[in-house]
PLY file of the C-alpha trace (Angstrom):
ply
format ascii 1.0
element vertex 605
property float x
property float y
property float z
element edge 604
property int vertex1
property int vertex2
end_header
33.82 88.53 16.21
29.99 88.37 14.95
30.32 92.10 13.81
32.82 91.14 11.13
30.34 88.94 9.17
29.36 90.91 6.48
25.40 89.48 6.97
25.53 89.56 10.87
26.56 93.26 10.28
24.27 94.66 7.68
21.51 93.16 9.64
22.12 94.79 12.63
22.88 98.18 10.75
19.36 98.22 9.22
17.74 97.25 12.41
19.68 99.91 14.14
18.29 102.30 11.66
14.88 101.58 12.53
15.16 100.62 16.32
17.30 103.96 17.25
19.37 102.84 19.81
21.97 105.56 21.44
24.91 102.57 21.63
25.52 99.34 20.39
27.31 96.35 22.85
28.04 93.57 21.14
27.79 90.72 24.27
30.95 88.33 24.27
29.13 86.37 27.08
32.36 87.04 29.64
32.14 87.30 33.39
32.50 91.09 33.32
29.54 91.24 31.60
27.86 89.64 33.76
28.63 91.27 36.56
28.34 94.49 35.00
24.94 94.02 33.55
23.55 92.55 36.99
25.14 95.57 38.76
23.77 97.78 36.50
20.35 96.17 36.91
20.49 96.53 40.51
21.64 100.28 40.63
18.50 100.51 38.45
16.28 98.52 40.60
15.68 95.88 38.34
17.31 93.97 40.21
17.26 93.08 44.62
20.57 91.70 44.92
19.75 88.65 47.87
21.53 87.77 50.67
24.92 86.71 49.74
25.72 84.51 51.99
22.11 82.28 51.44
22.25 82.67 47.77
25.19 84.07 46.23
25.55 85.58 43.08
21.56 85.69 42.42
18.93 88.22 42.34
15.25 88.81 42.52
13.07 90.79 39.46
9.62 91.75 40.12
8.01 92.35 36.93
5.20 95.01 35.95
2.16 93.00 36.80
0.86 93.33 32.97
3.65 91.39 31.67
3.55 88.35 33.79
3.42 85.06 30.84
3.49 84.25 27.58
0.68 85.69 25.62
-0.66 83.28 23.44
-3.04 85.36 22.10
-0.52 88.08 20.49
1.66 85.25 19.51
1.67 84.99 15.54
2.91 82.03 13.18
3.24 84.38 9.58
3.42 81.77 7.33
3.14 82.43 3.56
0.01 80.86 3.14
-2.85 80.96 6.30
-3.28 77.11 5.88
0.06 76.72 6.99
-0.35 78.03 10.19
-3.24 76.00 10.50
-6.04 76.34 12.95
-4.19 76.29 16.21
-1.82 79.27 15.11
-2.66 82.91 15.29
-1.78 84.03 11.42
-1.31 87.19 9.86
-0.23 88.30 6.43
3.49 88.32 6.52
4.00 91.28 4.26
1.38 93.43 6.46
3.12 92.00 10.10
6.09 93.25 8.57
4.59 96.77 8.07
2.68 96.67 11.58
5.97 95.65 13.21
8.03 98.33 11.61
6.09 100.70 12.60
6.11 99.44 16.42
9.66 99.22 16.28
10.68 102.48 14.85
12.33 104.33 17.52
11.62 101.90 19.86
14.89 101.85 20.96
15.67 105.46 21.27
17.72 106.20 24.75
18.43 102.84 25.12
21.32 100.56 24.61
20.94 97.73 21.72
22.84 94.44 22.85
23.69 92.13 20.28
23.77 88.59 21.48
25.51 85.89 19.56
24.18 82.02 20.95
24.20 78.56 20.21
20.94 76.30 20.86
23.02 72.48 21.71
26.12 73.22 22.29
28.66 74.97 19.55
29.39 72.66 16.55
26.85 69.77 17.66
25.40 67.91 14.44
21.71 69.12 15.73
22.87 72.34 17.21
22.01 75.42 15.92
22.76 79.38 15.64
20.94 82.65 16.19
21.51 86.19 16.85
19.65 88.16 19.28
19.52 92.05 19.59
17.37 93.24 22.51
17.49 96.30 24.68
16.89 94.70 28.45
19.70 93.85 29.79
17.58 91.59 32.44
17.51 89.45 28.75
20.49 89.62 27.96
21.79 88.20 31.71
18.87 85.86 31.08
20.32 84.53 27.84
24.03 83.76 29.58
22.59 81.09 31.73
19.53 79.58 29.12
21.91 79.62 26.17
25.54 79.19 25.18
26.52 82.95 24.57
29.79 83.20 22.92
31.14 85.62 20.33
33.80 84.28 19.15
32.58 80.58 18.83
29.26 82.04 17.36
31.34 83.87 14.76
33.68 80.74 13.54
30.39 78.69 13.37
28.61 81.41 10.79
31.83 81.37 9.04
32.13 77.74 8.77
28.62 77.94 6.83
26.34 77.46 9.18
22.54 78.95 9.62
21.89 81.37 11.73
18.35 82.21 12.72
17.90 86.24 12.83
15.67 87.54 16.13
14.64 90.75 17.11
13.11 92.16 20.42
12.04 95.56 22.24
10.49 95.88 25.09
8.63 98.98 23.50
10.05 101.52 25.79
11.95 104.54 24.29
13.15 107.11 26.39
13.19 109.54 23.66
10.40 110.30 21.43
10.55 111.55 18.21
10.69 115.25 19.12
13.46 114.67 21.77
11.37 114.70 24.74
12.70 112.41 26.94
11.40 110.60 30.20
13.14 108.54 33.03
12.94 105.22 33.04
11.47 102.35 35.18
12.39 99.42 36.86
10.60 97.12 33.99
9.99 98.40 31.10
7.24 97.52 28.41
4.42 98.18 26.65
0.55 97.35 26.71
0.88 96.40 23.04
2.62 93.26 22.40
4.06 91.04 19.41
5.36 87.62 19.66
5.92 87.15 15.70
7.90 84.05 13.99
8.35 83.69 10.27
8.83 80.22 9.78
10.02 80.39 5.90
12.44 82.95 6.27
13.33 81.60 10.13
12.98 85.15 11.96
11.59 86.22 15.32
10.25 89.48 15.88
8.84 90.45 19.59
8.03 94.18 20.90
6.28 95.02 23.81
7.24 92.13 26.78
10.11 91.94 28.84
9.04 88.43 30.27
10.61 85.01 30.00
9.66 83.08 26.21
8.32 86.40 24.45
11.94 88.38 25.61
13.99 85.03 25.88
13.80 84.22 22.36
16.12 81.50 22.27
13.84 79.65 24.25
10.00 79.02 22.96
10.21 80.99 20.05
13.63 79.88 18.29
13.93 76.40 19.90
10.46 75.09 19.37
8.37 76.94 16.77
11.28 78.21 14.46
13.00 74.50 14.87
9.88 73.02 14.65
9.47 73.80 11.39
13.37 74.02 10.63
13.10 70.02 11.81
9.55 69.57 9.07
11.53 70.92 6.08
15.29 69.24 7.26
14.23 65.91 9.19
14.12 66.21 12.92
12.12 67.32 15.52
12.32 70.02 18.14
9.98 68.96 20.34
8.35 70.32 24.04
9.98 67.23 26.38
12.38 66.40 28.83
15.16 64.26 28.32
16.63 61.55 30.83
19.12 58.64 31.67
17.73 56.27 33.49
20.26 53.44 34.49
19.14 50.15 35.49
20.40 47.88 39.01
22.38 46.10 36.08
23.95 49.29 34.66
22.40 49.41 31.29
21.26 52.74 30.21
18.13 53.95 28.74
17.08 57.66 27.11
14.06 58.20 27.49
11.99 61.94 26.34
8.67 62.60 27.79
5.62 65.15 26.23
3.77 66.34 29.53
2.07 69.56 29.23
2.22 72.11 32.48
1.09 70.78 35.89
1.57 66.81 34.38
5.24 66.92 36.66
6.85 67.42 34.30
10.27 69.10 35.96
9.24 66.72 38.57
10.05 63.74 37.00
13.05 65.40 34.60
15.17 65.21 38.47
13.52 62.01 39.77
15.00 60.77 42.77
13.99 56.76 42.17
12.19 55.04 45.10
12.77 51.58 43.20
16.19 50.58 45.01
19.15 50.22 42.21
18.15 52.50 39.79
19.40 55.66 38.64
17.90 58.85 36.81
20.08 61.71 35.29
18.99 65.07 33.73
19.59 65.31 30.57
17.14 68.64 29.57
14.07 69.48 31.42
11.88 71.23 28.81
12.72 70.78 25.36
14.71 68.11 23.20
16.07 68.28 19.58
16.19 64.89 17.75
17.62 63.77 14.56
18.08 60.43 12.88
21.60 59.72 12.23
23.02 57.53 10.36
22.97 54.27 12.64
19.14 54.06 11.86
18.87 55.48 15.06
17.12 58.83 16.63
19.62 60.88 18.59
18.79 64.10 21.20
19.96 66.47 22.59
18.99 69.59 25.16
19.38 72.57 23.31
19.38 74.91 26.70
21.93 75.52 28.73
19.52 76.28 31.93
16.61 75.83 33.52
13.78 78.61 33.28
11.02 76.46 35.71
8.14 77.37 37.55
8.70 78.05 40.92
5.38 77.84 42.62
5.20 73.96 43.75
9.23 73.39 43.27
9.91 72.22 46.71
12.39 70.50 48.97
10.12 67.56 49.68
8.75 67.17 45.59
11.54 68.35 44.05
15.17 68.41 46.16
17.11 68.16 43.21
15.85 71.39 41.56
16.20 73.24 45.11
19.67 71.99 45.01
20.40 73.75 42.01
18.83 76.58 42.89
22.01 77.56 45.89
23.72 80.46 43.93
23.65 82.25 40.10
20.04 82.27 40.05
17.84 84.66 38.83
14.52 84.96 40.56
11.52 86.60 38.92
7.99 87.38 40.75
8.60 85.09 43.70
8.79 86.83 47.20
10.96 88.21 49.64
12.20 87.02 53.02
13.02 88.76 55.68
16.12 87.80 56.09
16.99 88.67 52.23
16.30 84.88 50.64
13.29 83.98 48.26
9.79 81.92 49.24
6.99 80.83 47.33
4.10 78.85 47.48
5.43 75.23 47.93
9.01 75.83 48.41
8.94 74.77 52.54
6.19 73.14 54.69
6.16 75.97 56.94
4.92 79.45 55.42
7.25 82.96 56.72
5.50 84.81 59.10
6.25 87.99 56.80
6.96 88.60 53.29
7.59 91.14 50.58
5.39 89.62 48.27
5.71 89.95 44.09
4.89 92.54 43.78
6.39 94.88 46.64
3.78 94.90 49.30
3.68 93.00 52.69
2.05 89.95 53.01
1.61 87.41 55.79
0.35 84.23 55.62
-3.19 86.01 56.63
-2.98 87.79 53.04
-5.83 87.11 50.32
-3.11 87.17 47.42
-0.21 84.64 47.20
2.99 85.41 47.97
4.82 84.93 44.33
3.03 84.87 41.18
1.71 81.56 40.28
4.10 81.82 37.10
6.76 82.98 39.15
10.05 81.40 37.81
13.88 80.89 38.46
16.17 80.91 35.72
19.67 79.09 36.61
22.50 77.15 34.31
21.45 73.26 34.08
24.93 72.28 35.34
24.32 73.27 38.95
21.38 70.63 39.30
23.06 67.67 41.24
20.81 65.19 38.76
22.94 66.83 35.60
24.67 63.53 33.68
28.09 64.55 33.15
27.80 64.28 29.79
24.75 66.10 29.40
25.96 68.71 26.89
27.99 65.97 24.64
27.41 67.76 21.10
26.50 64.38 19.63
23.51 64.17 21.89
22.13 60.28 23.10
20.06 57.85 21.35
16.34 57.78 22.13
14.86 54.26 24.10
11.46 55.52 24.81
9.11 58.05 24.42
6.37 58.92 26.78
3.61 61.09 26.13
1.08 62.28 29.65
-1.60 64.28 30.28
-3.22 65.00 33.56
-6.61 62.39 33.70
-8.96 61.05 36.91
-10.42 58.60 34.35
-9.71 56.15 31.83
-6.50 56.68 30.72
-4.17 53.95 32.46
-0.95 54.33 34.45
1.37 53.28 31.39
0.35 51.92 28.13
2.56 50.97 25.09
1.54 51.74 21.64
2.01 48.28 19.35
3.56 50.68 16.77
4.77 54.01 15.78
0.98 55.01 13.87
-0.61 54.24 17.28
2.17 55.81 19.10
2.02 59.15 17.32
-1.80 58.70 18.00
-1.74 59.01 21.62
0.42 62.00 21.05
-2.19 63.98 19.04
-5.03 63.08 21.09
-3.14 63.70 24.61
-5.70 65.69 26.72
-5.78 66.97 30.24
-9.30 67.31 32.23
-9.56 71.02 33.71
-9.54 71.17 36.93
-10.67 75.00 37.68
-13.24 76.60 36.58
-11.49 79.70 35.05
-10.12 77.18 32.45
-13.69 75.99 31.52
-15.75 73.61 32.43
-14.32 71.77 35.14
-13.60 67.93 33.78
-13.89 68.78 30.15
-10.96 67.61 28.52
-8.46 69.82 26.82
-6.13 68.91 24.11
-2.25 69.42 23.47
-1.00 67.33 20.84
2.66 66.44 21.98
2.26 69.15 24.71
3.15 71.49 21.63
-0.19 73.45 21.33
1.15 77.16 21.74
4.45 75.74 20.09
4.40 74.40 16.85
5.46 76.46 14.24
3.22 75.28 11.54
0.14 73.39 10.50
-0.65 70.60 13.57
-1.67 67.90 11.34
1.57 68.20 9.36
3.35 67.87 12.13
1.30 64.96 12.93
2.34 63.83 9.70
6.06 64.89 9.73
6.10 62.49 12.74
5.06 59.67 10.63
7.34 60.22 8.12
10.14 60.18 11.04
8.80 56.60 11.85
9.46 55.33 8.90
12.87 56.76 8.09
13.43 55.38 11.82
11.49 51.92 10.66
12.74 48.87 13.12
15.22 51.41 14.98
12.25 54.04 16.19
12.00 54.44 19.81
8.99 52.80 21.63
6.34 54.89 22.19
4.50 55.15 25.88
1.41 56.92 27.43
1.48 57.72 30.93
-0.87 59.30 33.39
0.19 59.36 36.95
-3.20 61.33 37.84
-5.32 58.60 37.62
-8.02 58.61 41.02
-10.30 56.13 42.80
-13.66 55.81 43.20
-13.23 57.75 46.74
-11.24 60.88 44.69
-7.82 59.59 45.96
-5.03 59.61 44.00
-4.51 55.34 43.31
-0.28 56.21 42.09
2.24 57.66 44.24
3.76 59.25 41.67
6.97 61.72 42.29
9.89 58.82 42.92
7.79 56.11 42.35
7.22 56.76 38.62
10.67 54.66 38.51
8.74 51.87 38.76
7.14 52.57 35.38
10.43 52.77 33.37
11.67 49.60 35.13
8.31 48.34 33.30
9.43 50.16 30.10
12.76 48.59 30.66
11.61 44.99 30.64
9.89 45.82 27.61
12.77 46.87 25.86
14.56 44.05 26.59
11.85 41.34 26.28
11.46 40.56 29.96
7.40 41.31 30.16
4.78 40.13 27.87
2.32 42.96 28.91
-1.32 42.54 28.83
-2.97 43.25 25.40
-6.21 45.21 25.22
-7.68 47.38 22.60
-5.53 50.50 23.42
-2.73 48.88 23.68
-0.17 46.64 25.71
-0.32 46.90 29.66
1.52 45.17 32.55
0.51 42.44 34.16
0.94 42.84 38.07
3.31 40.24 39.05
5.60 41.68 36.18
5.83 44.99 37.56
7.73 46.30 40.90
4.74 47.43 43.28
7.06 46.20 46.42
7.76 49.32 48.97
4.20 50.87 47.52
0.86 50.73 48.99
-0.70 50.15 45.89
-3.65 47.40 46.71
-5.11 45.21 44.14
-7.96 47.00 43.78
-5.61 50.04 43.21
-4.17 48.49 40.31
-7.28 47.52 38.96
-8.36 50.78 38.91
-5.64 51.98 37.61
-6.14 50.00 34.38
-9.55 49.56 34.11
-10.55 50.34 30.80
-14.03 51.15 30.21
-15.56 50.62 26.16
-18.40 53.02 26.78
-16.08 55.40 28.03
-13.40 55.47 25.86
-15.82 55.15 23.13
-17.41 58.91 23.90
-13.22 59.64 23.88
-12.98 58.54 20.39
-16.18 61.00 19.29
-14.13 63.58 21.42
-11.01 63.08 19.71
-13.03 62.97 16.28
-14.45 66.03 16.61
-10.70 67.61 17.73
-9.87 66.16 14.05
-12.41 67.55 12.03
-10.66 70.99 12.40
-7.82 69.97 10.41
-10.14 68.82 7.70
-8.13 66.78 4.87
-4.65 67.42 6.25
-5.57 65.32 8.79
-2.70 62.50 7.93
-4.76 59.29 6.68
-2.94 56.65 9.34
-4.29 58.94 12.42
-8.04 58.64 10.62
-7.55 54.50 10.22
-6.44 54.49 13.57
-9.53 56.40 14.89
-11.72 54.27 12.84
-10.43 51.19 14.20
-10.66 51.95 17.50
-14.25 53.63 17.41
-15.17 50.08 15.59
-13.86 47.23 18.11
-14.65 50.06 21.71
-18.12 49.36 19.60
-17.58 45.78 19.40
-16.93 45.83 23.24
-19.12 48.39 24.34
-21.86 46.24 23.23
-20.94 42.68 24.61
-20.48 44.71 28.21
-23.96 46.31 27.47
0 1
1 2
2 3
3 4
4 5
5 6
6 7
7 8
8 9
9 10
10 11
11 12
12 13
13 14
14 15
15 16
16 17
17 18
18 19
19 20
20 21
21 22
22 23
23 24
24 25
25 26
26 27
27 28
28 29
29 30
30 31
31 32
32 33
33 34
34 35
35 36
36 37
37 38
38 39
39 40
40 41
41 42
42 43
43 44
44 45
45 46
46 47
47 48
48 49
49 50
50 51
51 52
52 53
53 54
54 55
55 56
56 57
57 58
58 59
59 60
60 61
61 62
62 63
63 64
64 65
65 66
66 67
67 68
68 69
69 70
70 71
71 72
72 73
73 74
74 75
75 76
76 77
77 78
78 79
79 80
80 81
81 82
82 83
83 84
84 85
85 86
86 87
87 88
88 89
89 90
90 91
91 92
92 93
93 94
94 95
95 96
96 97
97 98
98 99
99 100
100 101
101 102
102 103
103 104
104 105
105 106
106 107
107 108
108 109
109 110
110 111
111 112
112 113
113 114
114 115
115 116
116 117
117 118
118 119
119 120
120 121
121 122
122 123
123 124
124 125
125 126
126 127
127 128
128 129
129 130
130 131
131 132
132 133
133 134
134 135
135 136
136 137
137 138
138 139
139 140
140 141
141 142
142 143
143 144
144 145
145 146
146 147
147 148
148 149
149 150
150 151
151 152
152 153
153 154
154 155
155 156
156 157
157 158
158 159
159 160
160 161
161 162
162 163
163 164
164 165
165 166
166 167
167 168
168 169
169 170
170 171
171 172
172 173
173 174
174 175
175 176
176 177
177 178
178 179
179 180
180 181
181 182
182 183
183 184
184 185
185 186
186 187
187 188
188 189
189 190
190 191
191 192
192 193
193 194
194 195
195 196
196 197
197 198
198 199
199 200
200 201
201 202
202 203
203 204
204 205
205 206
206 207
207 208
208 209
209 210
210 211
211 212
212 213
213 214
214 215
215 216
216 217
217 218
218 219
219 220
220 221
221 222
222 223
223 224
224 225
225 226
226 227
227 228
228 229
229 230
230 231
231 232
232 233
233 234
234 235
235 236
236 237
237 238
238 239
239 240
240 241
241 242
242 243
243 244
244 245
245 246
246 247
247 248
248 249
249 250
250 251
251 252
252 253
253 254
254 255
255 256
256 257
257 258
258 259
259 260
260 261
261 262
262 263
263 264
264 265
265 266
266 267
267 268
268 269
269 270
270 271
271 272
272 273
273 274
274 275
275 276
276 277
277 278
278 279
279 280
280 281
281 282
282 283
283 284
284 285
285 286
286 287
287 288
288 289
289 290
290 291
291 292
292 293
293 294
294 295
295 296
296 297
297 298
298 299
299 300
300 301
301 302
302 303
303 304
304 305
305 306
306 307
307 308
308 309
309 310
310 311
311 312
312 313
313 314
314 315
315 316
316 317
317 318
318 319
319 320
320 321
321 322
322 323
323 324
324 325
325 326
326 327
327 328
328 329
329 330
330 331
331 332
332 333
333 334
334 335
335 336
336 337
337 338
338 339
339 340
340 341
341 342
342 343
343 344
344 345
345 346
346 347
347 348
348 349
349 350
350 351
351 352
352 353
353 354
354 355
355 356
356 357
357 358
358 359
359 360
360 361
361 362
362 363
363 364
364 365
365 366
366 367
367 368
368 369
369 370
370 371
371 372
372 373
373 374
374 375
375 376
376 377
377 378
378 379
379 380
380 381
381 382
382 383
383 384
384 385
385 386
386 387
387 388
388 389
389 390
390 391
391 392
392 393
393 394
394 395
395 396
396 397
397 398
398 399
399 400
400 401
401 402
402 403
403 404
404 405
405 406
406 407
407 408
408 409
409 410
410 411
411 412
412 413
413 414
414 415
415 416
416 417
417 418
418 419
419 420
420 421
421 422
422 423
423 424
424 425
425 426
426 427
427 428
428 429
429 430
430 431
431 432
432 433
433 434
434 435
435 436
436 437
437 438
438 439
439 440
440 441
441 442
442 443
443 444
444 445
445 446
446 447
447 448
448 449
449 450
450 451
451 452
452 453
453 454
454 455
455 456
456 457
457 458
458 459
459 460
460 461
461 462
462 463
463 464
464 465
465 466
466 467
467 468
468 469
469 470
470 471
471 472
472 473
473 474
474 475
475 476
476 477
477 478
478 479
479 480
480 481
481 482
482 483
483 484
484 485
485 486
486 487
487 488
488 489
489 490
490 491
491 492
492 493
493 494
494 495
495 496
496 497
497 498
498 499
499 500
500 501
501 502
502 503
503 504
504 505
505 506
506 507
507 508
508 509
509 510
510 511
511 512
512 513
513 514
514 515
515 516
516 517
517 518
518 519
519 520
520 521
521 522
522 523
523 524
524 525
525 526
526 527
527 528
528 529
529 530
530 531
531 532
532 533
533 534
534 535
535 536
536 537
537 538
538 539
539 540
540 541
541 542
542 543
543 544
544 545
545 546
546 547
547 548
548 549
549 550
550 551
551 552
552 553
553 554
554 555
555 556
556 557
557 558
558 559
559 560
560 561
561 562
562 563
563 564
564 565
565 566
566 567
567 568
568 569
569 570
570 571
571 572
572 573
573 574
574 575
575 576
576 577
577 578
578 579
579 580
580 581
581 582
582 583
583 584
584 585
585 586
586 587
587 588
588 589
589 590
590 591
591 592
592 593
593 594
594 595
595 596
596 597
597 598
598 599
599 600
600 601
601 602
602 603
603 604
């Protein structure tokens, strides 16, 4: 039992004394919690309990429309020093956060119930697994937590005794139901506050959050602890946590490759985590579908795992014709948040079936029809279900050793210039492409529509410290990795013709690019060279069963000097921010590029 660790126990005793609960529960992460918790969520109306008998066992929370997403701009890295954070991170004054946040959470609890939840990120005992300790007061989280994490008391106990870290987190969702003069007031079916915190400390490893009930600011397991808490766990112990899928992909010869992939949100990312192949004989397995944990072990080799137990995905464009694996999984034990309501007691959203209902509840409790000006779910609607149920799940997906890393693709979301699939000749240039990954905007409430916006490794809200350190942690991994580092891969299945149409299928077909990574691997396809790097050459690559012309593929690896010479001055001026911590290999590789795109820029002119 957690509570009998002396430090588990005096922690929670001093929060206590500040939060105020009325009760403690320490979770065991049983069945009858479960079912208690969900119960009690429903009798509170948390919770719609859906039709049983068209998904059992799952439910449907509609949130208060204020606390709908992560909210990047209350989210704070409180490093010791500011240039730590670096300019990409929100930074405060630890010492002062820890004031502010004391005072928000004083009381915060009062009328409430504090849970205590014990987890493992990777599963319990796994060479890159890791601890933590969660006390919340929503028991929508705590539910939440049994199917994205491994909840277990007792396990989590043995594992603190045995020595191990644990990583300390800490979340309200700002709600008392007493006030400090003992007035009290009812309470509502989701709780929060207009005032929000989203706080890591990366040197002493804690989370703090107050004020948000919703998904990574409540869930803290997921974004906070597993990516920028890890992330800087993996910079000052040797291994990444990292913002990527994770996949087997198993070749008409049976020989199996792991490959991770950086794609930030709307890049297909899920999509491509449950492939179905269209390339007859191969295979693809989910292994994780939004974050991986690697290490280098002591075969020279880089190992990962998935440290979530569940999926937390978008739901809006999850469908049965773009995604049928994730629908799959999505039968029974689900928890549904902001999509809407069928008649008939089931769930919709945007994308989910060709045809639209005639009638809806939509997310947030009104009627809608497909005549409404609103959508039915939220656009960052979301289901939140264990990983195991998805028929894609390798069997051996949780093995605590994790699998050694083949590949690594990074993708953003590009009409222009950047090619279908590119390899980088070596780990400098592949850690490049990862630092300058961009994706145009396509609407104009992001900005200027076409102007390209960067995400380093897809980690921009997630990295727990200073982005050109981590740029530079990378290249330390390289060469601890040396001749054993995975190869390193751009992708962009976005690419469009000169009429606007897409020129890639995409969806299925992207099997056709890791049977090209494949032959790479194992020396069956000289590539093309150019100055980005190494392409394929047409006849090596499996374009049978596609309707991919020759002009197509042209097009889809045209590379044009002038144009990819303004990308250089685009990615320079994304550098300067970082100003000398910029790590010296990413500056020689700009500088080479900008010289021979200049060298070919002006033999085209």
């Amino acid at each position: 039992m957690v509570q009998q660790i002396e430090s588990v126990r005096r922690w929670v005793e001093d929060f206590a004394k500040v939060l105020q609960p009325d009760r403690i529960e320490w979770v065991q992460g049983t069945r009858e919690e479960w079912d208690r918790l969900t119960q009690q969520l429903v009798d509170g109306g948390t919770f719609t309990r859906l039709n049983p008998e068209k998904r059992p066992n799952s439910f449907l929370a509609r949130t208060n429309p204020t606390d709908v997403a992560r909210v990047e701009d209350r989210t704070f890295i409180c490093s010791e020093r500011e240039e730590d954070a670096g300019p990409t991170n929100n930074w405060r004054e630890p010492a002062a956060m820890r004031a502010e946040l004391t005072e928000a959470f004083t009381g915060a609890m009062r009328g409430r119930t504090m849970y205590v939840i014990p987890f493992s990120m990777g599963p319990f005992g796994g060479d890159i697994s890791q601890v933590g300790i969660q006390l919340t007061d929503s028991p929508y989280v705590v539910v939440s937590m049994m199917l994205m994490t491994r909840v277990d008391d007792a396990k989590a106990a043995e594992r603190i005794a045995a020595g191990d870290e644990w990583v300390p987190a800490v979340h309200s969702v700002g709600y008392p139901l007493v006030d400090a003069e003992g007035n009290t007031r009812s309470d509502v079916p989701w709780p929060c506050n207009s005032t929000k915190y989203i706080v890591q400390f990366p040197e002493t490893r804690e989370i703090w959050s107050y004020g948000s009930g919703y998904g990574g600011n409540a869930l803290l397991g997921k974004k906070c602890y597993a990516l920028r808490i890890a992330s800087a766990m993996g910079r000052d112990q040797g291994w990444l946590a990292e913002h990527m899928l994770l996949i087997r992909a198993t070749s008409p010869q049976g020989r199996a490759y792991h490959i991770t992939a950086a794609f930030p949100s709307a890049c297909g990312k899920t999509n491509f985590a449950m492939m179905r192949p269209r390339l007859a004989g191969w295979k693809v397995e989910t292994l994780g579908d939004d974050i991986v944990w690697m290490r280098p072990k002591a075969d020279g080799r880089l190992y990962a795992i998935n440290p979530e137990n569940g999926f937390f995905g978008v739901a809006p464009g999850t469908g049965v014709q773009t995604n049928p694996n994730a629908i799959e999984a999505l039968k029974e034990n689900v928890i549904f948040t902001n999509v809407a309501l069928t008649d008939d007691g089931d769930v919709w959203w945007e994308g989910l079936t060709p045809e639209v209902p005639e009638h809806l509840i939509d997310w947030q409790g009104d009627d809608w029809t497909p005549d409404s000006p609103t959508p039915a779910a939220h656009p960052n609607s979301r289901f939140t279900v264990r990983a195991e149920q998805a028929p894609s799940i390798a069997p051996d997906w949780d093995a605590p050793e994790g699998v050694p890393v083949d590949a690594i693709l990074f993708g953003g979301r590009r009409r222009t210039n950047t090619p279908l699939v590119m390899e980088a000749r070596s780990w400098r240039d592949g850690v490049y492409i990862g630092a300058t990954m961009a994706s145009e905007q396509t609407a104009a409430a992001e900005g200027t529509v076409g102007k390209l916006r960067r995400d380093p490794f897809a980690m921009l809200p997630f990295c727990g410290y200073n982005m050109a350190d981590y740029w530079g942690h990378w290249l330390e991994i390289g060469e601890t990795l040396g001749e054993n580092a995975p190869r390193i891969y751009g992708v962009n299945w976005f690419r469009r013709g000169s009429d606007g149409s897409f020129l890639w299928p995409g969806f299925g077909d992207n099997s056709r690019v890791i049977d090209w990574i494949a032959k790479r691997l194992e020396g069956e396809a000289e590539g093309e060279q150019t100055l980005l790097g190494v392409i394929p050459r047409e006849e090596e690559f499996a374009l049978e069963g596609t309707e991919v012309t020759d002009d197509d593929w042209r097009q889809l690896f045209d590379l044009d000097p002038r144009a990819w010479l303004d990308e250089t001055e685009d990615a320079a001026r994304y550098f300067a921010m970082f100003g000398d911590r910029l790590p010296e290999p990413l500056r020689e590789r700009l500088g080479e590029l900008r010289d021979r795109l200049a060298d070919a820029a002006s033999v085209t002119a």
